[in-house]
N, C-alpha and C positions, 0 to 999 in steps of 0.2 A: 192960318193958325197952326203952331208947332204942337205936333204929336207928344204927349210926356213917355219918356221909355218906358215907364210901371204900365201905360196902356198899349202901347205898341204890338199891332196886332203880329206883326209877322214873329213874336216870341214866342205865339203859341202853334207855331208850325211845326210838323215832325225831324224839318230841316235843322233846329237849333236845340241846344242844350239850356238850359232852363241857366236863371244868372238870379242870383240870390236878392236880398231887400238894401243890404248895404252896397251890392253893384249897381243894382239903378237909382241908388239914391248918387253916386258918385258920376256914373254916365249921364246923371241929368245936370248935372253940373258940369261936366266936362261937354257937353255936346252944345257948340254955337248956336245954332240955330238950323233951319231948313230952306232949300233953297229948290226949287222948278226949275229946269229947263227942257226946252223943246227937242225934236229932232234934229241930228246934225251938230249938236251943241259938244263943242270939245270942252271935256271934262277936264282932261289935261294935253298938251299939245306934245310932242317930243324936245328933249332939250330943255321942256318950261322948267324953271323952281314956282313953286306954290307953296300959299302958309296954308293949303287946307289937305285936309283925308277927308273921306268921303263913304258914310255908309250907305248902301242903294235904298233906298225905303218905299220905292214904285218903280215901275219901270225897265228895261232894258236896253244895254248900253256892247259896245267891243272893242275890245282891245287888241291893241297891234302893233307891230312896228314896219316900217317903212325903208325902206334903199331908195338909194340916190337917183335911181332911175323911173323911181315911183312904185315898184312892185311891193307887194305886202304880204305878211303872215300875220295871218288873226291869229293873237295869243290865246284870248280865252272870250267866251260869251257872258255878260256884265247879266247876272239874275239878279233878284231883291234878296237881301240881305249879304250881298258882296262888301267886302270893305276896300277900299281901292286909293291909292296913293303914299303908303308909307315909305314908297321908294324917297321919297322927296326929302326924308329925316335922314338917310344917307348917303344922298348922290347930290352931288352938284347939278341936277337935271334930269326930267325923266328921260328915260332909255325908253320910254314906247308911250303911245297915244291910246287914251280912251276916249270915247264919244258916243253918245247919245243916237239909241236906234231911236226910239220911241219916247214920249214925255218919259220925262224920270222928275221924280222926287228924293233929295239926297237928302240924308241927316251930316251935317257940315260938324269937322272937329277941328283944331287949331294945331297942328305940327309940333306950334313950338311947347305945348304941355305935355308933351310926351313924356319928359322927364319926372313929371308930377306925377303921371300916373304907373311908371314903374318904379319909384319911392313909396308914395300911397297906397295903392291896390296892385299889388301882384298877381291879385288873381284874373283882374283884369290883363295885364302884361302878360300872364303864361296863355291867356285868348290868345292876342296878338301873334307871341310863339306858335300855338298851335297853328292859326289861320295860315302863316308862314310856310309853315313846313309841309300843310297840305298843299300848297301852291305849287311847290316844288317836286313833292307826289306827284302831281296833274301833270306839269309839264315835263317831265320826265318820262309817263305814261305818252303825253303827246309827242315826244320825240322818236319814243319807239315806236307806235304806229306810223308815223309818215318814214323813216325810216327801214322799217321790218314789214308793215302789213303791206298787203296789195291794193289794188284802188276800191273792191268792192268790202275786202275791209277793215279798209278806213270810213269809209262811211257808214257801215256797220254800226261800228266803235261810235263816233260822233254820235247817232242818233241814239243808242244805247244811253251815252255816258248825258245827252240833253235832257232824253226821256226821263232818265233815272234823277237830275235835278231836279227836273219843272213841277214831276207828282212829289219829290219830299220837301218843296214849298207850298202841294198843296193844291197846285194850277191844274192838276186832272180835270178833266171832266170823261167818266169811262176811262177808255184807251188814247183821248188827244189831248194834246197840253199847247198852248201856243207859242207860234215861234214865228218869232214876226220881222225874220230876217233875210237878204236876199242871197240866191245861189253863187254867186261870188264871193259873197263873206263867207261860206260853205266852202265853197270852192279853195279860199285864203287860207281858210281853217287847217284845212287836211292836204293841200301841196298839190291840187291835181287842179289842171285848165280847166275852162267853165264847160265847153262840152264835154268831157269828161267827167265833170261831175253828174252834169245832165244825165248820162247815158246810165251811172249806176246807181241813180234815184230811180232811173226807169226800171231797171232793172230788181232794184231792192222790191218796186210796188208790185212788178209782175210774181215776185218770191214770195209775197204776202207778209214781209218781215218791217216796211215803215208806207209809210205815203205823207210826203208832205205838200201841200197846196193851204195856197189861199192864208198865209202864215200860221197853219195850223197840222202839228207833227202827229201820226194817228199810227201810235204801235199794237197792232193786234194780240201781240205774243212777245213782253221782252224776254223771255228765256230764249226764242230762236233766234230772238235779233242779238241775242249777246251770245251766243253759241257761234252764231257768223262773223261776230267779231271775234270771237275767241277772247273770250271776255266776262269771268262771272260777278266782275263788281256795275252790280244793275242799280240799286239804292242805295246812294252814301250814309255812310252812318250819321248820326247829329254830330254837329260841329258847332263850336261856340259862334255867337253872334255880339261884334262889336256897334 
């Protein structure tokens, strides 16, 4: 049974900016339908053209891209309310793979009405912009730490910048939020080999600044853990949700 967006729980998260009575009467018309899949399930493959976008509505998913040789850099970790695929409206192909950590739930949109909805609702379109341009904030952020920071932190940084998603959609509970992902995609994330990263998880736990096990990230104190990243953006501000 599909969600209607006027009830859409993840709108009243502190992660999103609130979208007025004539945006979700327009989002419920522009939005296909809803579609499950499992783990392992490529969202989008590299190279694919797809007629769909894709907003997260459960779940968590990562993105990446791949070399010839097989090695990879995860771009970014897929949370609920991500919207993911409008590369597809101007490339011949996507330039990087997302797929499916855990069951997700997607709210399905159609590529080719895109034009409809920045003729129609601009205010929808200036979202779009907005979600854009933080995307390019983020990875720019992420260049500079794999780049400039050292190995302890970068992982610093990652679990600051996770922590700091996962409580403004909500997922606290206390100090843990879950993260149900493995040390290699950790590892992909921030540029350092797997024991390597092993060595400054250990390290982080013995500093009392993260501990994650069991897919579950448990920050005692993010002001030291974003102090050790050198780093004081700990909660993102609301951000529109498509």
């Amino acid at each position: 049974m599909t969600t209607p967006c006027s009830a859409c729980p993840l709108r009243r998260r502190p992660a999103f900016l609130p979208m007025s009575s004539e945006e979700l009467r327009f989002m419920e018309r522009f939005k296909r339908g809803e579609m499950i899949v499992s783990p392992g399930t490529p969202l989008f493959s590299e190279g694919e053209q797809s007629r769909n976008m894709y907003t997260v509505f459960s779940g968590m998913g990562l993105k990446f891209k791949s070399l010839e040789d097989g090695r990879r850099q995860v771009l970014n970790f897929i949370f609920p309310g991500d919207f993911v695929g409008l590369q597809n409206a101007i490339s011949a192909g996507m330039q990087f793979g997302i797929e499916a950590t855990t069951p997700m739930t997607l709210c399905v949109f159609d590529r080719s009405r895109l034009g409809e909805l920045f003729t129609n609702q601009p205010t929808r379109a200036y979202s779009l912009t907005w979600i854009s341009a933080a995307e390019e904030y983020f990875l720019g952020d992420a260049l500079a730490t794999i780049g400039q920071r050292d190995a302890r932190e970068r992982l610093a940084w990652a679990m600051a910048r996770i922590f700091g998603r996962l409580t403004a959609l909500g997922l606290a509970e206390g100090q843990t939020v879950p993260f149900p992902y493995r040390q290699q995609d950790l590892a992909d994330a921030v540029g350092l080999s797997l024991v390597h990263t092993n060595k400054m998880l250990a390290r982080l736990r013995l500093d009392g600044l993260a501990d994650w096990a069991g897919g579950r990230l448990t920050v005692p104190d993010v002001k030291r853990l974003g102090d050790a990243a050198m780093t004081d953006e700990l909660i993102p501000p609301p951000r529109p949700i498509f």
